[in-house]
N, C-alpha and C positions, 0 to 999 in steps of 0.2 A: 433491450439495448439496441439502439440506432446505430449503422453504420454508413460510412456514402461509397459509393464508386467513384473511379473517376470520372464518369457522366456527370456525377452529383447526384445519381437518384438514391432514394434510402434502399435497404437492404436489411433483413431481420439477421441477426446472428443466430444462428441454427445453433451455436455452442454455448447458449445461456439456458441453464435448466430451470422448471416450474417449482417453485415452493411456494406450502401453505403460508398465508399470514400467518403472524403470529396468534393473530383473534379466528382464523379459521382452522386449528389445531382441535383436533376434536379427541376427547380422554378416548373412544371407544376404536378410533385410529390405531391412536398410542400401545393399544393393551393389544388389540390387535397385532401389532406390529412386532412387538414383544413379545408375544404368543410364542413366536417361532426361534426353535433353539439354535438354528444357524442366523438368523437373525440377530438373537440376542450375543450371539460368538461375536459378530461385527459390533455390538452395539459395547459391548465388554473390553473388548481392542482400543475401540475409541475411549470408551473411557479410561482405559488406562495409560495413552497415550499422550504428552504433553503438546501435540499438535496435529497438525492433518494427518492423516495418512492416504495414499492414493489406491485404489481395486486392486493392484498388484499385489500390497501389502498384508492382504487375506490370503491366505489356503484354506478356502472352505473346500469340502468333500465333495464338491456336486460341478455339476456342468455350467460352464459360464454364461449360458444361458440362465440357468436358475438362479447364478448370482447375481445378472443383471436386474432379475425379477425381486430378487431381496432385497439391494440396495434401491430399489426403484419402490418397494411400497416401504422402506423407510424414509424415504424422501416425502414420497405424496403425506404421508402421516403425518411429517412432522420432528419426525429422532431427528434427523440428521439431514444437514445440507452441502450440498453436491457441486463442485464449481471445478471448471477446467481451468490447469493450469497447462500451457502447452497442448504434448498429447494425452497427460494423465490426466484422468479426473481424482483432484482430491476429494474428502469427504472427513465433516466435524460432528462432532454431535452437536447439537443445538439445548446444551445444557442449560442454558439461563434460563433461554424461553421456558424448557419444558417445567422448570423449577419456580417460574412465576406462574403458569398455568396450573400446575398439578404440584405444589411444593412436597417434598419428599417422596415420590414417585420414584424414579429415576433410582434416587438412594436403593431405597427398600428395595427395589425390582433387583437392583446389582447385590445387595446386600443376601438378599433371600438366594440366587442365584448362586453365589458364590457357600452360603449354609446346606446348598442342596449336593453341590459338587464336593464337598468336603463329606456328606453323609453318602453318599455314591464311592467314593474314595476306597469308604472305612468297610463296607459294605463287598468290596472288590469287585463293582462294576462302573463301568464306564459313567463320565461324566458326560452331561448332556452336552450335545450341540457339536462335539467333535469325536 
């Protein structure tokens, strides 16, 4: 994204972040990316969520540095895309794409996820990721 000064000379916006094409989303990203079970907490959020939510909107367990790191390799992969609005950066999941890429993916991963935490429940120990 272009911006001008009052000079007229161009200027890059430093507040536009990199996402994969759609055709450069790679599955071994994806599973990767999903691997991780604070990861998969944000990617859970988002999907049950009917809109953006912004980094705020997490209480992950770890250091805002490692959330930066989470939200950042779901970005390069692919899950989810990242735009500033203001000072917050929101974040969506990128459910179509991943569901014309990899159709039922995404499902099954939440689906499985969510059979694990319920068998974790019954079992009286903690569910994964938080």
């Amino acid at each position: 994204m272009e911006a001008r000064t009052t000079s007229g000379a161009d200027v890059t916006n430093a507040r536009v972040l990199d996402h994969p094409d759609c055709a450069e989303i790679r599955l071994e990203g994806v599973l990767h990316a999903l691997s991780d079970p604070m990861r998969l907490t944000v990617v859970r959020e988002l999907a049950a969520a009917s809109g953006e939510l912004s980094c705020s909107d997490f209480a992950l367990p770890v250091t805002k540095s490692t959330t930066t790191h989470h939200f950042r390799v779901l970005r390069e992969s692919g899950v989810i895309r990242q735009t500033y609005r203001g000072t917050a950066k929101m974040n969506a999941l990128r459910r179509q794409d991943l569901e014309t890429l990899f159709p039922g993916l995404l499902r099954s991963v939440l689906a499985a996820d969510s059979a694990e935490s319920g068998r974790a429940e019954e079992a009286g120990r903690p569910a994964s990721g938080l």
